[in-house]
KOLKOL-806180 format. One record per atom (N, C-alpha, C, CB): x, y, z; atom name; residue in one letter. Coordinates in pm, whole numbers, plus 50000, padded with zeros to 5 digits. Glycine has a CB too. Layout:
xx|yy|zz|name|resn
X|Y|Z|CA|a
...
***
This chain:
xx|yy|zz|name|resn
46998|58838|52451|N|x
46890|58763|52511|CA|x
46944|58629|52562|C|x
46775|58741|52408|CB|x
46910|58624|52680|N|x
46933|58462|52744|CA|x
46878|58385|52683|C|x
46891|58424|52874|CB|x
46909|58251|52655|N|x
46812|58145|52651|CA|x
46817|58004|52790|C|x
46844|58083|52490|CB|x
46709|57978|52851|N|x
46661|57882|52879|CA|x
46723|57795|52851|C|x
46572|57873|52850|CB|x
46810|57679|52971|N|x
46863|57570|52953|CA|x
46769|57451|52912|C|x
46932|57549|53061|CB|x
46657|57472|52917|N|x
46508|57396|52895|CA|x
46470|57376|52746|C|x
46381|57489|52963|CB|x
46594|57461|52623|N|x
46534|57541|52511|CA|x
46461|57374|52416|C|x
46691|57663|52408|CB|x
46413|57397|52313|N|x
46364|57247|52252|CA|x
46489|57222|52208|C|x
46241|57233|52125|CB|x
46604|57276|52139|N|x
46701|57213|52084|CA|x
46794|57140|52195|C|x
46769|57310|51999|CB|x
46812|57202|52312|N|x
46890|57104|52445|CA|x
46816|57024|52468|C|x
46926|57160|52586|CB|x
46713|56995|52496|N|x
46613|56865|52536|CA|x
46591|56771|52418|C|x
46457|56916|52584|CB|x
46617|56813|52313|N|x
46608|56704|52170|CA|x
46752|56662|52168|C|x
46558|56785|51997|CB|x
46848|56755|52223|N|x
47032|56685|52190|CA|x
47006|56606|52337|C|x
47226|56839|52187|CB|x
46952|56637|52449|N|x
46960|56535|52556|CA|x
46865|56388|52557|C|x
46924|56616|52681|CB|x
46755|56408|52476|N|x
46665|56285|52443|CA|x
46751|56212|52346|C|x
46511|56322|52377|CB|x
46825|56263|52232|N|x
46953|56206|52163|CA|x
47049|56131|52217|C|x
47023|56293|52119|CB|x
47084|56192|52316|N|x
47186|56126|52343|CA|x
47152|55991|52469|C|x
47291|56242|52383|CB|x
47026|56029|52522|N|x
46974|55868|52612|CA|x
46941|55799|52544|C|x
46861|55852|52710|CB|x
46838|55806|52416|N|x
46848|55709|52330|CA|x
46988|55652|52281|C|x
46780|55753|52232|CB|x
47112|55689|52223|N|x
47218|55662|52204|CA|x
47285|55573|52328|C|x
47272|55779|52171|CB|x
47269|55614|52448|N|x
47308|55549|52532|CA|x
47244|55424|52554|C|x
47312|55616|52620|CB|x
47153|55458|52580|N|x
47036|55268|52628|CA|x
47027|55230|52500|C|x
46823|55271|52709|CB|x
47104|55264|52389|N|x
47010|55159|52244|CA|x
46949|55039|52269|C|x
47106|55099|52120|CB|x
47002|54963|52327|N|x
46982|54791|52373|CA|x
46798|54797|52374|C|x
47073|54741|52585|CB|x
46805|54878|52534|N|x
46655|54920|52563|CA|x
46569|54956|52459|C|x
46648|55030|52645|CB|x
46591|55029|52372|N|x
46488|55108|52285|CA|x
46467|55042|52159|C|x
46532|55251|52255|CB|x
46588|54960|52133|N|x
46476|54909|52044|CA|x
46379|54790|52048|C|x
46527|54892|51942|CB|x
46330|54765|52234|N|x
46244|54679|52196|CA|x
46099|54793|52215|C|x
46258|54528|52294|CB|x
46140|54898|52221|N|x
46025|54965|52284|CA|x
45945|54983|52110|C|x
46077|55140|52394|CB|x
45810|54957|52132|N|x
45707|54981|52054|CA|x
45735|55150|51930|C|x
45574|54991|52183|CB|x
45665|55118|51831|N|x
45660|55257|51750|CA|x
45541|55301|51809|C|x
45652|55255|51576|CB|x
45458|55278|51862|N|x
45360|55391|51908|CA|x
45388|55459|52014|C|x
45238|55350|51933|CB|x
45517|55423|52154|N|x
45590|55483|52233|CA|x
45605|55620|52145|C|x
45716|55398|52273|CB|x
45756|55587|52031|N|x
45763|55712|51977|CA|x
45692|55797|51884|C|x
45845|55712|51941|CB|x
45584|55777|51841|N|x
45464|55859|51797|CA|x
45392|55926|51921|C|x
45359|55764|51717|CB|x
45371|55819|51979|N|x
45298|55964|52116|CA|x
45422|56036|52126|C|x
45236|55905|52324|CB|x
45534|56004|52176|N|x
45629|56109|52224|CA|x
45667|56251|52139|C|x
45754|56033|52240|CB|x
45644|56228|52013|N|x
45589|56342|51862|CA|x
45509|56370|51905|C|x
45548|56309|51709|CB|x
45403|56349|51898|N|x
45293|56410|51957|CA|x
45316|56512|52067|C|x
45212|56310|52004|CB|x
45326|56424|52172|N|x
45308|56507|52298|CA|x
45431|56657|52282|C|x
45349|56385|52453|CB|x
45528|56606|52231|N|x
45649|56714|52246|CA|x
45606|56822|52112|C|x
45834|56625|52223|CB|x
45523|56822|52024|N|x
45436|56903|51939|CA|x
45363|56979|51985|C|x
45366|56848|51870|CB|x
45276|56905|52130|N|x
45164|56937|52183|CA|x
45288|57046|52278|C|x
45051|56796|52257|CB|x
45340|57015|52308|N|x
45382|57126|52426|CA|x
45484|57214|52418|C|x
45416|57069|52541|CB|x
45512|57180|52268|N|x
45621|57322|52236|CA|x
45564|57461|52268|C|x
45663|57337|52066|CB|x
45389|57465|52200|N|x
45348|57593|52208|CA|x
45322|57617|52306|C|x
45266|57630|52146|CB|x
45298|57542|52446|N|x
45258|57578|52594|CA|x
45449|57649|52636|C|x
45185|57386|52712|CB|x
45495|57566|52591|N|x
45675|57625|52664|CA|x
45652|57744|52646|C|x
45847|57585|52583|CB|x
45625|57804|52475|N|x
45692|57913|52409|CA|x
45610|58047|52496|C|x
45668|57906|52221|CB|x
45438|58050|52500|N|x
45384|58119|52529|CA|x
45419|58151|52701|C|x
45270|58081|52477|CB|x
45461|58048|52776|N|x
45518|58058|52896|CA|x
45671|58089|52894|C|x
45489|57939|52964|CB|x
45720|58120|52797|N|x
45843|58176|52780|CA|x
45950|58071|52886|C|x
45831|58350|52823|CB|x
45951|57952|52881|N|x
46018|57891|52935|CA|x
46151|57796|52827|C|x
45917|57824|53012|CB|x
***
């Protein structure tokens, strides 16, 4: 079975590694930035999966 370059584990090692890169940037950014971003990426795992993307 193929997998999708889109899969959640490549997009969580690529959100990893921009955070790692801009650190400077991020940490002035707010904790409710990264709580919605939980959220939302919760919210749309099950839309990926059922769209088989």
């Amino acid at each position: 079975m193929t997998e999708s370059i889109l899969s959640p584990m490549s997009v969580s090692i690529g959100i990893g590694f921009i955070m790692i890169a801009f650190q400077e940037f991020f940490e002035t950014v707010s904790w409710k930035y990264y709580a919605g971003g939980a959220v939302l990426d919760i919210a749309i795992a099950p839309v990926l999966a059922l769209l088989n993307i």
